[in-house]
CHARMM internal coordinates of N, CA and C (Angstrom, degrees):
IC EDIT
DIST 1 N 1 CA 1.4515
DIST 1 CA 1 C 1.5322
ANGL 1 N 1 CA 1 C 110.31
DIST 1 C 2 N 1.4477
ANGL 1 CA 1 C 2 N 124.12
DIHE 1 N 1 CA 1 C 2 N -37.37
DIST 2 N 2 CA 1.1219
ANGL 1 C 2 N 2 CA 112.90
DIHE 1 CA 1 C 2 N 2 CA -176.76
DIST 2 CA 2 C 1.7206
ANGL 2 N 2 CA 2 C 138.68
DIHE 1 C 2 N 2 CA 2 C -89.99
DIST 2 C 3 N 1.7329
ANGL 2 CA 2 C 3 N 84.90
DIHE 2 N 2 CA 2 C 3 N 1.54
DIST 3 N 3 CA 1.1368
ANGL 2 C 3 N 3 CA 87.84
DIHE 2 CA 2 C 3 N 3 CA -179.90
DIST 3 CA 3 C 2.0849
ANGL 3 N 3 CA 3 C 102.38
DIHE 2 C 3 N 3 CA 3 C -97.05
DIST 3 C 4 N 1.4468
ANGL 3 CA 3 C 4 N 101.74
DIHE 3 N 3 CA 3 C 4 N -10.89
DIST 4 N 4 CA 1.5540
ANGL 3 C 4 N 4 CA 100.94
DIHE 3 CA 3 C 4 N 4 CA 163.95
DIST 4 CA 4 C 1.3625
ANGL 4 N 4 CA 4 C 137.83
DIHE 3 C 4 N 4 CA 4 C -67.90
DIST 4 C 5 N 1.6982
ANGL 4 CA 4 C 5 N 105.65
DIHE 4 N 4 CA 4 C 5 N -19.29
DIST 5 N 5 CA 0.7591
ANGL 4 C 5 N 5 CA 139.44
DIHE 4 CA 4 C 5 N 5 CA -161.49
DIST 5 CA 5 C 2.1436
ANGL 5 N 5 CA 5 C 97.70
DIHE 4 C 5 N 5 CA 5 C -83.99
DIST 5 C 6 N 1.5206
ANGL 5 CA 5 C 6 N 78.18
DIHE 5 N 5 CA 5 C 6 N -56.56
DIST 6 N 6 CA 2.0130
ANGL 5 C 6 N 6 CA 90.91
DIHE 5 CA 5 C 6 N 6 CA -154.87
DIST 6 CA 6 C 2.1010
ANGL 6 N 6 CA 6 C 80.88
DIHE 5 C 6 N 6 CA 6 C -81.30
DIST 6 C 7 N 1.2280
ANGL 6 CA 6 C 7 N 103.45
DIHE 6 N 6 CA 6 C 7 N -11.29
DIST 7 N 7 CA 1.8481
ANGL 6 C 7 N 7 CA 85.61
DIHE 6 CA 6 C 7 N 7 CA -174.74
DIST 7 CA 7 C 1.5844
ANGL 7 N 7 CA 7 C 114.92
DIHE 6 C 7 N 7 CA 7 C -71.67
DIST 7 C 8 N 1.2376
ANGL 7 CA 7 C 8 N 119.37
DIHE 7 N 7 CA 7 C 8 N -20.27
DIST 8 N 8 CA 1.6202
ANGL 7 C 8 N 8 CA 127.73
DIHE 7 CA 7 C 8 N 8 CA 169.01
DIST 8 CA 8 C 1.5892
ANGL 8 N 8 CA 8 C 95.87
DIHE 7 C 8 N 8 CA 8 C 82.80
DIST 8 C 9 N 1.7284
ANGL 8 CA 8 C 9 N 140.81
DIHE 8 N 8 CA 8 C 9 N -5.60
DIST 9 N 9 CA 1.3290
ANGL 8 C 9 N 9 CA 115.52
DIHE 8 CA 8 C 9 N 9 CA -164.35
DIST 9 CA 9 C 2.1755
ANGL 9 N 9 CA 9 C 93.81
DIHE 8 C 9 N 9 CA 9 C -109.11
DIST 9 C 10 N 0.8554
ANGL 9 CA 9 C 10 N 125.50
DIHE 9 N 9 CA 9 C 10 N 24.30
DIST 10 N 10 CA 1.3915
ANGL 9 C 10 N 10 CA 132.68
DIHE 9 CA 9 C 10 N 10 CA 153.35
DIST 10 CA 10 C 1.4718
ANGL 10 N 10 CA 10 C 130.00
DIHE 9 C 10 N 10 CA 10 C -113.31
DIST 10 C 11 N 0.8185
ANGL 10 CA 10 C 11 N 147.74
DIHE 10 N 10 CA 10 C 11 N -24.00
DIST 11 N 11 CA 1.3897
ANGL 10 C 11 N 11 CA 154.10
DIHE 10 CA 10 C 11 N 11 CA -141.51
DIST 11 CA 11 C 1.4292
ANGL 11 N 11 CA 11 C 100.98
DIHE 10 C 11 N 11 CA 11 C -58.90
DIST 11 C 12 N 1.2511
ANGL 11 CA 11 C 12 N 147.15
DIHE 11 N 11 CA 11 C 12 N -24.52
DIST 12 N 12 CA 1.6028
ANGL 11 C 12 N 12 CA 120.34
DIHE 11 CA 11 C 12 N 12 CA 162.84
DIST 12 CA 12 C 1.0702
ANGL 12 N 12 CA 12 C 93.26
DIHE 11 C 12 N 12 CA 12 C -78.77
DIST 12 C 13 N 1.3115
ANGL 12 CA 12 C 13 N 152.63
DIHE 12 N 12 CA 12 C 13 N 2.53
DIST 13 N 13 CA 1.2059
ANGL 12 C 13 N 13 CA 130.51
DIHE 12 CA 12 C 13 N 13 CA 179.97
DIST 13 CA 13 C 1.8097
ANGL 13 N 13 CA 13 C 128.10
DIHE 12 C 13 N 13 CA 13 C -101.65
DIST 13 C 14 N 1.2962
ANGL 13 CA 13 C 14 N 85.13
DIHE 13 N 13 CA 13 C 14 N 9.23
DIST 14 N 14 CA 1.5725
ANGL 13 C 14 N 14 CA 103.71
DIHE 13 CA 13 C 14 N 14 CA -177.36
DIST 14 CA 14 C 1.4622
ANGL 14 N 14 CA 14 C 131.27
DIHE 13 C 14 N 14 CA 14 C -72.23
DIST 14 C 15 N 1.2436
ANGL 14 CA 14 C 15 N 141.97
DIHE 14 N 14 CA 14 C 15 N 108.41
DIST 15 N 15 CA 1.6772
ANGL 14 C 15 N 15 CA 123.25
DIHE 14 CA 14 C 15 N 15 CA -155.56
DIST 15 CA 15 C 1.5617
ANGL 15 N 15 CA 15 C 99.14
DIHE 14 C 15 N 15 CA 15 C -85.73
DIST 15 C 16 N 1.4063
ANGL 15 CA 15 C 16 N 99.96
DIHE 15 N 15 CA 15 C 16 N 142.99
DIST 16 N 16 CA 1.3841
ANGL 15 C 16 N 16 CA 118.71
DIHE 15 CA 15 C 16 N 16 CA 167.03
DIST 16 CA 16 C 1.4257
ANGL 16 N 16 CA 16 C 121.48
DIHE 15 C 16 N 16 CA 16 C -24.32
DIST 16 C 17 N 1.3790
ANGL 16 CA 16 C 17 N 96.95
DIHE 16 N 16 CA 16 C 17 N -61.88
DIST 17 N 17 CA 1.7163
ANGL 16 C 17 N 17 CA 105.39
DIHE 16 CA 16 C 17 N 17 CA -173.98
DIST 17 CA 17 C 1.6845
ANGL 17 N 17 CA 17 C 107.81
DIHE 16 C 17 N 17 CA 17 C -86.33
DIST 17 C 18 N 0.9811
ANGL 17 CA 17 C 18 N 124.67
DIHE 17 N 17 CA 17 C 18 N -22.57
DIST 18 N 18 CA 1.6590
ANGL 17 C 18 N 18 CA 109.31
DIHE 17 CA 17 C 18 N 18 CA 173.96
DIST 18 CA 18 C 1.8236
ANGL 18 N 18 CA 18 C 91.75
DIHE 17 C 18 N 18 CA 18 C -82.75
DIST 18 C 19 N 1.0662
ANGL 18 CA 18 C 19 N 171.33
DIHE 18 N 18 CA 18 C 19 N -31.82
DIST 19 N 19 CA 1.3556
ANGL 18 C 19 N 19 CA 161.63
DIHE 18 CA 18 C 19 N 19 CA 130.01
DIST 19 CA 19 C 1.2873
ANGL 19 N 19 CA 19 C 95.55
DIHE 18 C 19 N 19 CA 19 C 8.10
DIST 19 C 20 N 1.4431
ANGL 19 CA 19 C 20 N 99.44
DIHE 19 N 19 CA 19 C 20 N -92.56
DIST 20 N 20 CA 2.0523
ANGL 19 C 20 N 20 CA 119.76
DIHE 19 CA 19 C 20 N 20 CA -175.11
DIST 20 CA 20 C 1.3723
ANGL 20 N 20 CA 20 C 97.13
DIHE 19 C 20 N 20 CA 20 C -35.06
DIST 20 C 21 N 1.4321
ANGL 20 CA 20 C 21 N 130.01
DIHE 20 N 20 CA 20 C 21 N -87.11
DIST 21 N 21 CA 1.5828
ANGL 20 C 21 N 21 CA 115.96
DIHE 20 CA 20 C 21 N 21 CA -163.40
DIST 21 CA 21 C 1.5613
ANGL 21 N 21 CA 21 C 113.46
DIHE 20 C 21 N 21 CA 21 C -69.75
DIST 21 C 22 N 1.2238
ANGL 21 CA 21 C 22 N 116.86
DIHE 21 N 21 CA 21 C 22 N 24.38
DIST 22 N 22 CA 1.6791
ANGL 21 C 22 N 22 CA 107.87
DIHE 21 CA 21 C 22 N 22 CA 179.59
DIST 22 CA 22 C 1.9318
ANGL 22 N 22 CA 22 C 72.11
DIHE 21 C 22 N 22 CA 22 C -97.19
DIST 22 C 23 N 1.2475
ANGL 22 CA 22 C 23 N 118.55
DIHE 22 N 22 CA 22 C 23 N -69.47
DIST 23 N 23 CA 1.6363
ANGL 22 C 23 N 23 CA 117.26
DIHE 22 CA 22 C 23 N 23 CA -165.33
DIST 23 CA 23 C 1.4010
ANGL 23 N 23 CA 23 C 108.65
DIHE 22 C 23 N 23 CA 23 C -45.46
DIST 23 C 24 N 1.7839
ANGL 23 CA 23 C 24 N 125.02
DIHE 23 N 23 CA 23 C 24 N -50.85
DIST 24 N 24 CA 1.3755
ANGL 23 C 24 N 24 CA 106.34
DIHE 23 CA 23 C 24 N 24 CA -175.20
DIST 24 CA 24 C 1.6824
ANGL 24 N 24 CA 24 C 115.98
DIHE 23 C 24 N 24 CA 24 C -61.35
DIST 24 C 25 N 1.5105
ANGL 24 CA 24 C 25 N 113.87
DIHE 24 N 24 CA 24 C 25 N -21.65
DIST 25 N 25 CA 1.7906
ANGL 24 C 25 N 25 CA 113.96
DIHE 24 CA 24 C 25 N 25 CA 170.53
DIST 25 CA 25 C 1.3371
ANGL 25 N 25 CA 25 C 107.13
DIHE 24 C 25 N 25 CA 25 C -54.51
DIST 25 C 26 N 1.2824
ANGL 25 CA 25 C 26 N 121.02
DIHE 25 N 25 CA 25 C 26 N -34.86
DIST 26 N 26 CA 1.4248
ANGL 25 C 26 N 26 CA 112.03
DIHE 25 CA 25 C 26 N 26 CA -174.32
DIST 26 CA 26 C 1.0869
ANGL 26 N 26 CA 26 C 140.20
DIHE 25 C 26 N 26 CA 26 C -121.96
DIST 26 C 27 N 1.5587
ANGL 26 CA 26 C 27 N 94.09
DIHE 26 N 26 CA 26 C 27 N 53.08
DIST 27 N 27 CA 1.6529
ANGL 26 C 27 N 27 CA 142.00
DIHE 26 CA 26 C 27 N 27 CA -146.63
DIST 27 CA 27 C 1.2639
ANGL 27 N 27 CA 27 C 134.08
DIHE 26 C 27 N 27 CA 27 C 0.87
DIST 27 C 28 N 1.5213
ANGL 27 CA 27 C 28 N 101.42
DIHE 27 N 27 CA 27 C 28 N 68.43
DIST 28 N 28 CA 1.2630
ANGL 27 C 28 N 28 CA 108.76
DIHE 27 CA 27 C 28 N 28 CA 173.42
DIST 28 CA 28 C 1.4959
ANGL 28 N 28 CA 28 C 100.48
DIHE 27 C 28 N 28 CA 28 C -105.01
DIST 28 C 29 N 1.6938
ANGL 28 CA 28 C 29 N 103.10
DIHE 28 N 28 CA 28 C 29 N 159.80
DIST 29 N 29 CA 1.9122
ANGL 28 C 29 N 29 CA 119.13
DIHE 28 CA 28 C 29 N 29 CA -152.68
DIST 29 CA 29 C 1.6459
ANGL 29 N 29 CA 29 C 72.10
DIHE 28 C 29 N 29 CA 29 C -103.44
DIST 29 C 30 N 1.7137
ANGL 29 CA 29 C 30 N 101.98
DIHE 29 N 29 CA 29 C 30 N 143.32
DIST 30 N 30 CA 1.0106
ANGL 29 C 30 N 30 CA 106.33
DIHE 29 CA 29 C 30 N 30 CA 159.50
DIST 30 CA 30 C 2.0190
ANGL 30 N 30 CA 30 C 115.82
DIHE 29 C 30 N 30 CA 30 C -134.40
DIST 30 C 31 N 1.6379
ANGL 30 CA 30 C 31 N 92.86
DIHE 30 N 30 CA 30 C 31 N 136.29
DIST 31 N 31 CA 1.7231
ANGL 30 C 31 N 31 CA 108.41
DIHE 30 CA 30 C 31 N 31 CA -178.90
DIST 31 CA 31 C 1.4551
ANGL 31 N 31 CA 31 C 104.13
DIHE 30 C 31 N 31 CA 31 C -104.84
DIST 31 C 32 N 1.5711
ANGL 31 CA 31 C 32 N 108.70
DIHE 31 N 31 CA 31 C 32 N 138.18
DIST 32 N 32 CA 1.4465
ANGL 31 C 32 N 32 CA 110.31
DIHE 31 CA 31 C 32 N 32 CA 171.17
DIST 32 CA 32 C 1.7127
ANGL 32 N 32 CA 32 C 113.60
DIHE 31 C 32 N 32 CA 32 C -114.06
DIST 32 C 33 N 1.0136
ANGL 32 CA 32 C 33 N 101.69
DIHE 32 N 32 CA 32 C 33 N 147.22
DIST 33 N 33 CA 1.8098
ANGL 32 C 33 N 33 CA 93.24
DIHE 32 CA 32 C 33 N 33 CA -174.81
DIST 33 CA 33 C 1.7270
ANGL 33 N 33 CA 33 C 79.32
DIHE 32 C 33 N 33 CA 33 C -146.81
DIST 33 C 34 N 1.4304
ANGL 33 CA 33 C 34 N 119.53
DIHE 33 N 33 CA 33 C 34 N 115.05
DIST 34 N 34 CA 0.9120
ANGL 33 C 34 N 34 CA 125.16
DIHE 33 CA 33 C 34 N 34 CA 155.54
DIST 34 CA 34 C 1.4852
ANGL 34 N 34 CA 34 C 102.91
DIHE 33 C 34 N 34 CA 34 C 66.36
DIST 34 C 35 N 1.2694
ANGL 34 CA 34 C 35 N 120.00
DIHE 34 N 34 CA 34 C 35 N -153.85
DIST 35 N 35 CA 1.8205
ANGL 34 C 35 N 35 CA 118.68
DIHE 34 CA 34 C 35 N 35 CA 175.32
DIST 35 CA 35 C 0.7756
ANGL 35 N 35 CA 35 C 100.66
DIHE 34 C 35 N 35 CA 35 C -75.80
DIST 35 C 36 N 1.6421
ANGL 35 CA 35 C 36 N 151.66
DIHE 35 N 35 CA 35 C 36 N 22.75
DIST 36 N 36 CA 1.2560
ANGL 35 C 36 N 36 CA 134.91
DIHE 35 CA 35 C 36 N 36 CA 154.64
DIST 36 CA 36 C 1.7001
ANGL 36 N 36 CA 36 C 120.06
DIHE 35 C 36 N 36 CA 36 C -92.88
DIST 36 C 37 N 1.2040
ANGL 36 CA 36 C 37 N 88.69
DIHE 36 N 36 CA 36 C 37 N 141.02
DIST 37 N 37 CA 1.6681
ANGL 36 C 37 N 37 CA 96.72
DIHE 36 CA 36 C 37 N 37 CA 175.18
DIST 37 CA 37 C 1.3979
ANGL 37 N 37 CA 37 C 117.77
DIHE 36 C 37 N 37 CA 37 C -110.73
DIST 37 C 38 N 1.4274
ANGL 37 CA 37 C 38 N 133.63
DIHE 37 N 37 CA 37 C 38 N 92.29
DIST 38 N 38 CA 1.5713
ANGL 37 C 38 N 38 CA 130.19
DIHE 37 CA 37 C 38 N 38 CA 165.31
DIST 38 CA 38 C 1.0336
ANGL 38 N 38 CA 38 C 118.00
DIHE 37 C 38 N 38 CA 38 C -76.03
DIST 38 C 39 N 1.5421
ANGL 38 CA 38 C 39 N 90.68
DIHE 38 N 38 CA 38 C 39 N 107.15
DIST 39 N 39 CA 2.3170
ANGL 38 C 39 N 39 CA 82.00
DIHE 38 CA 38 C 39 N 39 CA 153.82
DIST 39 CA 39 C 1.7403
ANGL 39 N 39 CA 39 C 122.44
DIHE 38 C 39 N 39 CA 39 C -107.28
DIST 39 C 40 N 1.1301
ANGL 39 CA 39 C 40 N 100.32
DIHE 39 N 39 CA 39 C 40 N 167.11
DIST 40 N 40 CA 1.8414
ANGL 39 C 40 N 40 CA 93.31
DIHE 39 CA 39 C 40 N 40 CA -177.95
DIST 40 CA 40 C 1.4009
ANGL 40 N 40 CA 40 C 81.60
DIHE 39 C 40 N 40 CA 40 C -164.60
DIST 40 C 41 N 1.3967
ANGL 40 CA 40 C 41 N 96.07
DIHE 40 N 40 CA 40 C 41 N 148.97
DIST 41 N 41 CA 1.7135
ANGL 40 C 41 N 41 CA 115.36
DIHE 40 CA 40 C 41 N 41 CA 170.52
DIST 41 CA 41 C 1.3927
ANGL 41 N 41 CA 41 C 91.13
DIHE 40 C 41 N 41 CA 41 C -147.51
DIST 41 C 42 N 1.5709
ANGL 41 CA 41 C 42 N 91.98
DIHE 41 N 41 CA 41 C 42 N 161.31
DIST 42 N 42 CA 1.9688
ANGL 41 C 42 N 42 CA 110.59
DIHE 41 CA 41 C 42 N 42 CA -168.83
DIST 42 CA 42 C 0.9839
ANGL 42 N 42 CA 42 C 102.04
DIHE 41 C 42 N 42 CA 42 C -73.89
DIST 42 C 43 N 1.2118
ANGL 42 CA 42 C 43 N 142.68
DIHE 42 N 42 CA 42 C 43 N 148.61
DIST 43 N 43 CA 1.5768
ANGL 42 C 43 N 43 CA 165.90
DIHE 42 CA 42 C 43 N 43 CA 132.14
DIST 43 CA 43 C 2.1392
ANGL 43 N 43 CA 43 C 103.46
DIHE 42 C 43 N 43 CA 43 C 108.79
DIST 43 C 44 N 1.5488
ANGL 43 CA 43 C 44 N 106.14
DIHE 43 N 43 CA 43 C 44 N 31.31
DIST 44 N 44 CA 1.3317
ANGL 43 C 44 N 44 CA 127.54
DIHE 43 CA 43 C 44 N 44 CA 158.18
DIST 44 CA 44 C 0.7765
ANGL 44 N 44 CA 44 C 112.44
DIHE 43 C 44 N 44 CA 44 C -101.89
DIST 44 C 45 N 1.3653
ANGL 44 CA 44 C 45 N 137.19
DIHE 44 N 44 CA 44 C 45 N 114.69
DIST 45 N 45 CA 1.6156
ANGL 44 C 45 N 45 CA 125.75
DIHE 44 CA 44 C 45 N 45 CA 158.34
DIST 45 CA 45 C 1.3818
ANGL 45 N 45 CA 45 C 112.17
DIHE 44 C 45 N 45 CA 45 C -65.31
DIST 45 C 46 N 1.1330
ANGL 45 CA 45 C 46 N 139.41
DIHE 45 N 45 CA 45 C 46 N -4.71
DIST 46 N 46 CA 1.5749
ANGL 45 C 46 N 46 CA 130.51
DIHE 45 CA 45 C 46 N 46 CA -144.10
DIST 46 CA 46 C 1.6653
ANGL 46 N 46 CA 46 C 88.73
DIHE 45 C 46 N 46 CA 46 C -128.61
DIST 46 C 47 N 1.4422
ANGL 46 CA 46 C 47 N 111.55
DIHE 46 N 46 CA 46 C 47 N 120.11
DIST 47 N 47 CA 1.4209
ANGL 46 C 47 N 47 CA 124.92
DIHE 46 CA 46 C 47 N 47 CA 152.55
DIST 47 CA 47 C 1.5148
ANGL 47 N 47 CA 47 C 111.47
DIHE 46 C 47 N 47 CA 47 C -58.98
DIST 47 C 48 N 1.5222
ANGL 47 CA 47 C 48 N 119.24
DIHE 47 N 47 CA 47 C 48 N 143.26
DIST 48 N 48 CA 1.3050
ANGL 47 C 48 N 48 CA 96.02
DIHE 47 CA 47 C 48 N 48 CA 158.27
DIST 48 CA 48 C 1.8229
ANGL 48 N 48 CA 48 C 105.34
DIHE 47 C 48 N 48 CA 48 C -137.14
DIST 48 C 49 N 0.9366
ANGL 48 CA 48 C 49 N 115.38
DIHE 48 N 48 CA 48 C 49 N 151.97
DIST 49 N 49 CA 1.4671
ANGL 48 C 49 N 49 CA 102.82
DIHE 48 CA 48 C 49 N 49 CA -156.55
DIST 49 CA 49 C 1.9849
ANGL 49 N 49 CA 49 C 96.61
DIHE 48 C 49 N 49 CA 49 C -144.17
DIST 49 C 50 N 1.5823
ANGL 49 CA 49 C 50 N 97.22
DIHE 49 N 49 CA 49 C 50 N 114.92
DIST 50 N 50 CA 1.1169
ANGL 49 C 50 N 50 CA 97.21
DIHE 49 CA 49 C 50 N 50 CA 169.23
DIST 50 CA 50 C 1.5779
ANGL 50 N 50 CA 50 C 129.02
DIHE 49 C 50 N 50 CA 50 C -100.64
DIST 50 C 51 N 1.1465
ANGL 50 CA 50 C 51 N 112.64
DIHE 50 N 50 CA 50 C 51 N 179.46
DIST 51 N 51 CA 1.5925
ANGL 50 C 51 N 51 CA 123.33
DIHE 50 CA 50 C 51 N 51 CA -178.27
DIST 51 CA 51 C 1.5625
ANGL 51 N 51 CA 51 C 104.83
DIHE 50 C 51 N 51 CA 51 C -131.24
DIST 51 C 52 N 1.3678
ANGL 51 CA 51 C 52 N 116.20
DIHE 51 N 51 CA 51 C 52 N 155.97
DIST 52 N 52 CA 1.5072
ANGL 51 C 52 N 52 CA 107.98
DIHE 51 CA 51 C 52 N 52 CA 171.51
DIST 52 CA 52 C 1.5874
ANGL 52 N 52 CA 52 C 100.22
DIHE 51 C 52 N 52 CA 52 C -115.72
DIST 52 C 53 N 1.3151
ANGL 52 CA 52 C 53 N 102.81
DIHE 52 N 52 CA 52 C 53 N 157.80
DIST 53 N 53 CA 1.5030
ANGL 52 C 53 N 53 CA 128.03
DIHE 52 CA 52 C 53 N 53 CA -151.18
DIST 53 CA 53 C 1.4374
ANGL 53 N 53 CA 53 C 96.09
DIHE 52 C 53 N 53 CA 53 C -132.52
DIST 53 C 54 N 1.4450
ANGL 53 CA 53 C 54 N 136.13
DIHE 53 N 53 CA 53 C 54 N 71.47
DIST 54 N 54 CA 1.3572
ANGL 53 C 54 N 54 CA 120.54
DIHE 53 CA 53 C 54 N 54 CA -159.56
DIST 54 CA 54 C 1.7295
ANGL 54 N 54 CA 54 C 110.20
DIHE 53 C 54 N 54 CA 54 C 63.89
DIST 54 C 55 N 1.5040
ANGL 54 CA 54 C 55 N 88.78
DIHE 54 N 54 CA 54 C 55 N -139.89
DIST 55 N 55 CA 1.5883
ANGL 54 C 55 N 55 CA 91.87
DIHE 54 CA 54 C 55 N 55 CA -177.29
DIST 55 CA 55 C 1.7644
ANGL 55 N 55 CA 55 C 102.51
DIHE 54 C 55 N 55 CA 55 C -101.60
DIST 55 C 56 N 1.6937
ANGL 55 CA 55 C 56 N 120.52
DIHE 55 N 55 CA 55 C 56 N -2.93
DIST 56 N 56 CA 0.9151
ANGL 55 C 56 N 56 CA 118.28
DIHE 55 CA 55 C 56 N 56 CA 157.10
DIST 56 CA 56 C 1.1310
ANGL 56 N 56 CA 56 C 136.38
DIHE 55 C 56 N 56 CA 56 C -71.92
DIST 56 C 57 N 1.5865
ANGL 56 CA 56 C 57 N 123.53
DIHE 56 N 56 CA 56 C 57 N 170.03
DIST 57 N 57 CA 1.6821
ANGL 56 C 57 N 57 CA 115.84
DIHE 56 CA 56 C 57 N 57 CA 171.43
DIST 57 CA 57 C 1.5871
ANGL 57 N 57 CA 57 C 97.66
DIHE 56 C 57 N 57 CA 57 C -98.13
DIST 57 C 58 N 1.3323
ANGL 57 CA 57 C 58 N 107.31
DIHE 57 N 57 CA 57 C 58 N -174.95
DIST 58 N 58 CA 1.4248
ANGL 57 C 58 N 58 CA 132.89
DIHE 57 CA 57 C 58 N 58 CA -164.83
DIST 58 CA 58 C 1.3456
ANGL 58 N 58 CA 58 C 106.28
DIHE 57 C 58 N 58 CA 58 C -76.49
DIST 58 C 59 N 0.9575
ANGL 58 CA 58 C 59 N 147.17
DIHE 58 N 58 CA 58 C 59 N 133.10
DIST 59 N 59 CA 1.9797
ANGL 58 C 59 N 59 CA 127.08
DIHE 58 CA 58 C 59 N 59 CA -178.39
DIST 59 CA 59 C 1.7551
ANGL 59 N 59 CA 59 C 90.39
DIHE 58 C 59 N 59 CA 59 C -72.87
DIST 59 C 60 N 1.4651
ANGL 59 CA 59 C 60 N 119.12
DIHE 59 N 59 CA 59 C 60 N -42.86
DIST 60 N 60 CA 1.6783
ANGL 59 C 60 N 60 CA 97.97
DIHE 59 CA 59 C 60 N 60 CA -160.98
DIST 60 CA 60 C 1.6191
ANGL 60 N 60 CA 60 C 97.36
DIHE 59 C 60 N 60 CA 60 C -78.59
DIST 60 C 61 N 1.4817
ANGL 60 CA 60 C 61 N 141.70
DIHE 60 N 60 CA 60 C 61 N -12.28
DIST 61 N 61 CA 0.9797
ANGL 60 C 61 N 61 CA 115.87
DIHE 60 CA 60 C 61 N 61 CA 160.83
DIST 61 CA 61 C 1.6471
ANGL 61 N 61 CA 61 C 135.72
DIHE 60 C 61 N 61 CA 61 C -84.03
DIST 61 C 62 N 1.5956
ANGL 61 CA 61 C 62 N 110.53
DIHE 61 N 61 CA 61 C 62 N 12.45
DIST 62 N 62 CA 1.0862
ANGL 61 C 62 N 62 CA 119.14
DIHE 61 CA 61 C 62 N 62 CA 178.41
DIST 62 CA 62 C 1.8694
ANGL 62 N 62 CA 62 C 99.33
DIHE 61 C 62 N 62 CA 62 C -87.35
DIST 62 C 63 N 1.4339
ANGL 62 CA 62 C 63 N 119.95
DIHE 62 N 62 CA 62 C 63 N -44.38
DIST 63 N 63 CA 0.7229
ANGL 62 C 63 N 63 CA 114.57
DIHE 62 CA 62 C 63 N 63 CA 170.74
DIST 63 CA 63 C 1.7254
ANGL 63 N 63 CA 63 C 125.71
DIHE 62 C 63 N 63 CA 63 C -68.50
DIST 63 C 64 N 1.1581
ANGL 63 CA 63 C 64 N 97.08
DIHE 63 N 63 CA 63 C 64 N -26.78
DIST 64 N 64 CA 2.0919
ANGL 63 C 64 N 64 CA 108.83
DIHE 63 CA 63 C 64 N 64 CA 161.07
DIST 64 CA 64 C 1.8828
ANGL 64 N 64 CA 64 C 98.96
DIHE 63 C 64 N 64 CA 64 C -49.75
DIST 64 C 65 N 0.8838
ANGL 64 CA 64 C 65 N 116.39
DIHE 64 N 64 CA 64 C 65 N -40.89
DIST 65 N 65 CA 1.4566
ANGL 64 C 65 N 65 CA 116.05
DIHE 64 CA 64 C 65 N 65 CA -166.34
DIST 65 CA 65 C 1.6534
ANGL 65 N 65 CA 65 C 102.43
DIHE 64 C 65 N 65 CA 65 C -86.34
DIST 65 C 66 N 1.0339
ANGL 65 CA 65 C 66 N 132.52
DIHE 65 N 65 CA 65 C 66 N -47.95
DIST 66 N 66 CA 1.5448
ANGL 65 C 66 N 66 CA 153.48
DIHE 65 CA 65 C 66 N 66 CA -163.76
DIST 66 CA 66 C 1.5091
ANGL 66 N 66 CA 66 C 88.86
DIHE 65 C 66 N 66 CA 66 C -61.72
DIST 66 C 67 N 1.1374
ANGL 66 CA 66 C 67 N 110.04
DIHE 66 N 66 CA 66 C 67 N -67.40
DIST 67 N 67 CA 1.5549
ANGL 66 C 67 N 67 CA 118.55
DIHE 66 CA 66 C 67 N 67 CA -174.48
DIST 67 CA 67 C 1.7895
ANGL 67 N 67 CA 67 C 133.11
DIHE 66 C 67 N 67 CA 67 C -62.87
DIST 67 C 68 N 1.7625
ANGL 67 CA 67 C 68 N 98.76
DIHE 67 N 67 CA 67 C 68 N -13.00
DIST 68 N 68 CA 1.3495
ANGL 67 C 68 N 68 CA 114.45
DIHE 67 CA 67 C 68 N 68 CA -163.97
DIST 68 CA 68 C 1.5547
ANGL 68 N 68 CA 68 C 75.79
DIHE 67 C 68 N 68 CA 68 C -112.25
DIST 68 C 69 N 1.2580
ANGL 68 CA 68 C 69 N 133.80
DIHE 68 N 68 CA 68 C 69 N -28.63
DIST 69 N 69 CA 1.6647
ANGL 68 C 69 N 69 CA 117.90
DIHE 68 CA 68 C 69 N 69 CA -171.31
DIST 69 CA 69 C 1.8477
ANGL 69 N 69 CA 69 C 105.60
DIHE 68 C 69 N 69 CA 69 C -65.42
DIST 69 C 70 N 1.6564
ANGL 69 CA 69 C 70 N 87.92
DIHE 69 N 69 CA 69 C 70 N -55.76
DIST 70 N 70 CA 1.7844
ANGL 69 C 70 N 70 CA 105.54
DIHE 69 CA 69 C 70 N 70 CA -172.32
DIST 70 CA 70 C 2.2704
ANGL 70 N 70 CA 70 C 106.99
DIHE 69 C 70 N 70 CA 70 C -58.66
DIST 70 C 71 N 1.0687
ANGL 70 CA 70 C 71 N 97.62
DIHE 70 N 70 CA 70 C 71 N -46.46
DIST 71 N 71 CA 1.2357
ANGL 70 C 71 N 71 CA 91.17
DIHE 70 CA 70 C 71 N 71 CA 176.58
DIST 71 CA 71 C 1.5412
ANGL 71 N 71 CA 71 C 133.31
DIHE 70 C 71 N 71 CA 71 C -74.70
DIST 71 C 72 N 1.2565
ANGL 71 CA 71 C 72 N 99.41
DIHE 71 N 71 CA 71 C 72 N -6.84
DIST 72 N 72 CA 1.5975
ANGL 71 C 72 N 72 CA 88.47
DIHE 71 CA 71 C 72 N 72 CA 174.71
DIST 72 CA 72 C 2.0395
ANGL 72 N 72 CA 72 C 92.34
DIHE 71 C 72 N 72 CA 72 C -135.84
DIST 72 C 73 N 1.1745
ANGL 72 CA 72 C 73 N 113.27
DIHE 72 N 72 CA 72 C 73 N 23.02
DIST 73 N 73 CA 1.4751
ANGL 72 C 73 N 73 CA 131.93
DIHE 72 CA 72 C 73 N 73 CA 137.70
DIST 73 CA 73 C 1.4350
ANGL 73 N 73 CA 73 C 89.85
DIHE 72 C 73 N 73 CA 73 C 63.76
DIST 73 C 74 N 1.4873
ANGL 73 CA 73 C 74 N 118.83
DIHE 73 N 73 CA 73 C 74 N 64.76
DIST 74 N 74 CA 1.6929
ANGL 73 C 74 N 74 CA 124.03
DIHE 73 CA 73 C 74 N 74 CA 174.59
DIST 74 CA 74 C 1.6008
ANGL 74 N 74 CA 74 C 94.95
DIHE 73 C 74 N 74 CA 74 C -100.82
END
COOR INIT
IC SEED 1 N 1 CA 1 C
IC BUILD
């Protein structure tokens, strides 16, 4: 999953729920308020907060994730 994830050539193709448990593996806390999903882990500045799209994820939040992995180098 994570290398589908960090490869950038799928991202509508990503399911909702392998997203969510790829982030809680790499321990980020997750809060739900409604269809929103927050995660945050310590020494991230960057919330990242998904929505489900069907049983897919969002393509710009796959890349929300892609970009918050590579930049703070988890």
């Amino acid at each position: 999953m994570r290398q589908r994830i960090l490869s950038g050539r799928s991202d509508a193709n990503i399911r909702f729920d392998d997203l969510r448990v790829y982030l809680l593996q790499m321990g980020f806390a997750e809060r739900t308020r409604g269809s929103h999903h927050v995660f945050r882990k310590e020494g991230v500045p960057e919330l990242i907060i998904l929505q489900r799209s069907g049983a897919q994820a969002k393509p710009y939040q796959v890349r929300q994730v892609r970009q918050t992995v590579l930049r703070n180098e988890l």
